[in-house]
Structure formats: C-alpha cells, structure tokens
N, C-alpha and C positions, 0 to 999 in steps of 0.2 A: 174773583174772576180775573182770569190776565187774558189779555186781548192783544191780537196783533190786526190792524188795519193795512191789507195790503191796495195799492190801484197804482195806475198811472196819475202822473203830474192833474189835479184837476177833477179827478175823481168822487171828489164830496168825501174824503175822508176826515178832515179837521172838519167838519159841519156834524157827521156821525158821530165819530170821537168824543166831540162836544156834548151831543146828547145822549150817549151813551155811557158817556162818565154818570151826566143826571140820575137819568135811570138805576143806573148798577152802584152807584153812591162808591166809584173809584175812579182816582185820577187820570185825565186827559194826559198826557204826557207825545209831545211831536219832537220828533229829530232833528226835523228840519228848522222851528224855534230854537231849540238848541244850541245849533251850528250857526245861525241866524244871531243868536244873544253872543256866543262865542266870537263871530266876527267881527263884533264892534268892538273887542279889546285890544288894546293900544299891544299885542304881545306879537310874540314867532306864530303863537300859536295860533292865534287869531287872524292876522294877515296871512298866516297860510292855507285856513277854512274861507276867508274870505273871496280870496285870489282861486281858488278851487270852485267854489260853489258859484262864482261868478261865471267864470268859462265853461260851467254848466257839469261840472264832473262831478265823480264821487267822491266821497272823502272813502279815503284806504279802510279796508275790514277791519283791519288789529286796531289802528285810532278808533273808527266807530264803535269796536266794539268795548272800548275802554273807558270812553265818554258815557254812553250809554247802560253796563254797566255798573260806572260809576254813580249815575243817574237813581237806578234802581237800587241802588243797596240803600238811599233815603230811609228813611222811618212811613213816611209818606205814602210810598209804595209797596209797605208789604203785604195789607191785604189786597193789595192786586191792582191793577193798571190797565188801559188800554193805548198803545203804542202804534204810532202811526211812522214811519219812514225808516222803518229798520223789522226786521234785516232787509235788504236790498240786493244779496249775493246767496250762494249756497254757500259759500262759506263763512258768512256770519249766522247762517241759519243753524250749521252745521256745531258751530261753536260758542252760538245762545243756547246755555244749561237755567232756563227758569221758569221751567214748568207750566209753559200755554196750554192755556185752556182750548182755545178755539183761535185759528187764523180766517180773519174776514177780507174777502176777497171783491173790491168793487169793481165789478167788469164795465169798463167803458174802451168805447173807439178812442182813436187815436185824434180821429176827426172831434169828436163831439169833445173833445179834452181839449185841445185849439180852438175852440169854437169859446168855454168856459173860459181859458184862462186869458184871451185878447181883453175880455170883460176885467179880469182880475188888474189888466197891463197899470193900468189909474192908479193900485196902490203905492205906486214907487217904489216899488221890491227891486232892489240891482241885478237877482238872479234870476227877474222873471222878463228877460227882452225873449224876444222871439226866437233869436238864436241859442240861446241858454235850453229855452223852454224845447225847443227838436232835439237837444243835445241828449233831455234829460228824456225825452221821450225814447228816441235810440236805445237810449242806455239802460232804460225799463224793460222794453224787449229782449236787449241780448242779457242782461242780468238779472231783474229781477224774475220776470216768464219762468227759470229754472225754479225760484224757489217757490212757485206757485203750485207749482209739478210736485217738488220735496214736500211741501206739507199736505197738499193732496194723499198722496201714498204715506203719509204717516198716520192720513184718517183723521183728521184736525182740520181743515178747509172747510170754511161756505163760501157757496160763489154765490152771491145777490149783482142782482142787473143792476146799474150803477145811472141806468140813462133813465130811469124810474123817477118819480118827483119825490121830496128827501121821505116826506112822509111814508109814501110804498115802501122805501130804500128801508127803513128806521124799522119797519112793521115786519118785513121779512128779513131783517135781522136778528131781531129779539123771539122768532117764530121757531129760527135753528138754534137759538142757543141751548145748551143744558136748563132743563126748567130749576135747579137748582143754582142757580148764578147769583147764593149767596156768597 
C-alpha cells in the first residue's frame, strides 16, 4: 500500500502515519523529518533546507523531488509507504511517477491548526515560531489546495474530518481504504 497524507501544518498527520504504518506493516516516512535531519549537516546543502525551512518556505520541487525520491528507491520502501509532506505543489504531484494507491486528505481549519500547533511551540522546533507557522499555512492554501483538487480528479482522494479525535480520524481512514491494503 503507498499512501500520501495530505493536511495543513498540524493536522494529525505524523500521529496517522504513525498508526497507519502499524496497521498496514509499511513504513512512516515524513519530509519534513527529512529536511529536518538534512538541516542539521554541517553542508551548502543543509544550511540552505535550513535557512528555507526556517523562514517558513518551501524547499524548490526539483530538490524535493530528488530527496524524496531518492528516499523511496530504499529497499525499505518497496513494498509500499505512507508519506506525509509531499507532494506539496501540482507540480511535484504531477512528476511523482510511484504508483499511490490512495491520497489521505486531513481536513482541518486553519484556526483549529494554530490552536494545535501553539501546544506543539514547547518542542523547540526553529521552524515552528508563529511566524513560520502563518507562512507555512499561506503557502498550504495557495499550493498545496491545487493538489487536493489534482488528486481528487484522478479518483485517489479521501477526505476525513481532521477535527475528529485521532481515534474517529484512524477509523474513517482504514473504512476508505481498498479492503485489500495488502
């Protein structure tokens, strides 16, 4: 099973993911860990995801899509994955060729996602200050919204209420998947 978790900043998707990997006995795999693990290297490469992700932006398509993947071509990940912060554009959408199965959509407010992640602010994440966090909200809207729409019309979309408690969240996501999600 290959899974894509889509939400806004905050959404309960690394909580899903997490359980979700359990369940389907495939790996959790997040982007934002990733970019996250990446920016702590002493490299171009690393100071330039860091310096990015801090001022709350995206990292460019063609990078993501390279990291990313590079990510998936593991051994780890062939029989399938669940992927949490990518794609984030139509045009990573458009030029991820790896056969999803289903894109899981967590609908949450924007309010109720600022509301979750002030709680998160305690972990000393540097890209999660308040101004980052509107940045990356913004940038949800104008970019990712499209590829909510793109995989809608490809017929691959669940939308689950995301302001549900994890357990309702968890139930009515395993409810749409393919009952075959060996």
């Amino acid at each position: 099973m290959k899974l894509i978790l889509i939400g806004i900043q905050g959404a309960g998707k690394s909580t899903q993911g997490n359980l979700l990997s359990k369940e389907l006995d495939v790996p959790y795999l997040s982007t934002g860990h990733i970019f996250r693990m990446i920016s702590l290297e002493k490299t171009p490469a690393g100071r330039y995801i860091k310096e990015t992700m801090n001022a709350g932006y995206l990292i460019p398509d063609e990078k993501t899509l390279e990291i990313v993947t590079e990510y998936l071509g593991r051994p780890e990940y062939q029989k399938g994955y669940i992927l949490d912060g990518f794609p984030r554009t139509t045009g990573q959408a458009e030029a991820f060729k790896n056969g999803i199965n289903k894109v899981v959509y967590l609908k949450v407010s924007d309010k109720e996602a600022l509301w979750r992640l002030s709680g998160r602010a305690s972990e000393n994440r540097a890209d999660d200050t308040l101004t980052a966090i509107r940045k990356r909200i913004e940038l949800f809207h104008r970019f990712t919204e499209p590829v909510i729409e793109y995989y809608r019309q490809k017929g691959t979309l669940l939308e689950v209420d995301g302001e549900k408690s994890i357990e309702e969240i968890f139930e009515s996501i395993m409810k749409q998947l393919p009952k075959n999600h060996a």
